[in-house]
N, C-alpha and C positions, 0 to 999 in steps of 0.2 A: 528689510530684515524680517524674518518670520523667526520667531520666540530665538533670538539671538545668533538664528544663523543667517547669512544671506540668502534670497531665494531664487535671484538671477542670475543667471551665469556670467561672467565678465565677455566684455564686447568692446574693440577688438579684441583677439587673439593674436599675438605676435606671429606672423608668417616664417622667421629664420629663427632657428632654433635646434641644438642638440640633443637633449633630453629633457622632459619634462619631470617635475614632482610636485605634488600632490596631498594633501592628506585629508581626514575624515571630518575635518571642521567645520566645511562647506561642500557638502554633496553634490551639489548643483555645479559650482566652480570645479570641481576635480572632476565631475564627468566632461565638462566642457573641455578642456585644456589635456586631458586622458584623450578623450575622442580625436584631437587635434595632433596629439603625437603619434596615433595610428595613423591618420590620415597620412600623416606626412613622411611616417616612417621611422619613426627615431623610439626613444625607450621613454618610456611614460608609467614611470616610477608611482605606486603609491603608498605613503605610510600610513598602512593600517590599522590605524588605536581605538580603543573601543570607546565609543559605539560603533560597531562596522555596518551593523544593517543598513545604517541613513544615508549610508553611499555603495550601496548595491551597483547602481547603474557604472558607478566609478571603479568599481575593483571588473566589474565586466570589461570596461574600457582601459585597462592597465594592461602593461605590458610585463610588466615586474611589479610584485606584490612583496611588501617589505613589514610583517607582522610585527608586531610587541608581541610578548609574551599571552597580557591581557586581552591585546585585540584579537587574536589568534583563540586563544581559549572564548571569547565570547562568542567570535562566529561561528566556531564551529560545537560547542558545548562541549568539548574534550578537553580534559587537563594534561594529559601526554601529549607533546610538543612534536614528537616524530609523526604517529598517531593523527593529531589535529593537521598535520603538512599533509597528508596522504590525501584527507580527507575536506581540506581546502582544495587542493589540485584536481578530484572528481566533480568541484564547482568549478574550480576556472581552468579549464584543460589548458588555454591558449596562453595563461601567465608564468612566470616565471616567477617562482615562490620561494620566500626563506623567513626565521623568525631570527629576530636576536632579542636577545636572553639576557643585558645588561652586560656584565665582565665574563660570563660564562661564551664560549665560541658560539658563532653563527649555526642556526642548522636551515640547510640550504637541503630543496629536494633537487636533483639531480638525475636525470633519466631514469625517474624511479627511485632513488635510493637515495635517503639520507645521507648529504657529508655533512662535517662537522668544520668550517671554515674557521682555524685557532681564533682567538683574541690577542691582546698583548698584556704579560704582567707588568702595572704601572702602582705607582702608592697614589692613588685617587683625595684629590684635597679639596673637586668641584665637581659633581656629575649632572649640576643644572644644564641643560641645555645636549647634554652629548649625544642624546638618540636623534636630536634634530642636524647635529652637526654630522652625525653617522650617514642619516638619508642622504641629507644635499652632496657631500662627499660619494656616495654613492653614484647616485642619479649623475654629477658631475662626471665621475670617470666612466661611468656607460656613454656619456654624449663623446667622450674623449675617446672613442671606441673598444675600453678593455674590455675582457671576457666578464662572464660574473663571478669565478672566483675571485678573480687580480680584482676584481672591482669592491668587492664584498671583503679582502685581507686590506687593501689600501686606508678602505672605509674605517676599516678595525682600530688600524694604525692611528688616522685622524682622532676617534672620536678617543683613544686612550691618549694620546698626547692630550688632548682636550681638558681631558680631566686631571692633569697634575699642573695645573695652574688655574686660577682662581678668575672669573668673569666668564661672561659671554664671547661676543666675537672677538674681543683682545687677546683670549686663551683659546682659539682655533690656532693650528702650525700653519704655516705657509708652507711652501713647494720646499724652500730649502731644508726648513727641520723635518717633514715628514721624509725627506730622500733620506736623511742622517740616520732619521731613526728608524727607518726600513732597513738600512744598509747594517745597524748597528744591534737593532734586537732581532732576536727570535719571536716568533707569536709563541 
């Protein structure tokens, strides 16, 4: 460990694999396991929360960059969120970039152009843990080959079910209630 992060990358690397994620805790670890889903081909998700500097090497090595709000405003020192995506994507021409904003919609840059990927209205009773459950869900259905809207509305879906019921992994939906309640709400 170096002042609380790790300092080496994890060794093995799993060889089978759909997509990877990632995030800023351990720089060294997300470059590693980022680099490895290039190699290999698949989506190598990173969730970028601030500090984003400490994993420079790793948002280069990402194939999809999945901002906070915070981490977004710190990399790029802009507090407009369209603005900061522009301006992130002049650093990583090669990623595929979006921030999400908590219960406000995703904004996803898109050949240029800001979209606005809805959210779902839910009465929120837990929101410990729902950006993490947003990523993985994410990163999950890019290895499951959706595009990145369907991947990024799915994501929406999970992490709002997520948050009307109380705990961690016990209040993630499974496949059946997120089909129910895709089927069932609008974003």
């Amino acid at each position: 460990r170096n002042d609380g992060l790790f300092a080496d990358p994890p060794s093995p690397i799993a060889r089978d694999f759909d997509a990877a994620l990632a995030d800023t805790r351990w720089p060294a670890g997300a470059e590693a396991l980022l680099a490895a889903a290039r190699a290999r081909g698949v989506p190598g998700v990173l969730d970028a929360e601030a500090p984003v500097a400490i994993a420079s090497a790793a948002l280069d090595c990402a194939s999809h960059i999945a901002f906070s709000e915070q981490g977004l405003a710190d990399h790029t020192g802009i507090p407009d969120m369209a603005e900061a995506l522009h301006d992130a994507a002049r650093r990583h021409p090669a990623a595929w970039l979006c921030v999400t904003r908590g219960a406000a919609p995703v904004l996803a840059l898109q050949n240029g152009t800001i979209a606005e990927i809805p959210s779902f209205p839910v009465t929120a009773v837990d929101t410990l843990g729902a950006g993490d459950v947003w990523h993985g869900a994410f990163a999950l259905f890019l290895g499951e080959g959706m595009d990145e809207t369907t991947a990024v509305r799915h994501a929406n879906a999970v992490a709002a079910l997520k948050t009307t019921r109380f705990g961690g992994h016990a209040a993630t939906p499974d496949r059946p209630a997120l089909h129910a309640f895709l089927k069932e709400t609008a974003p």
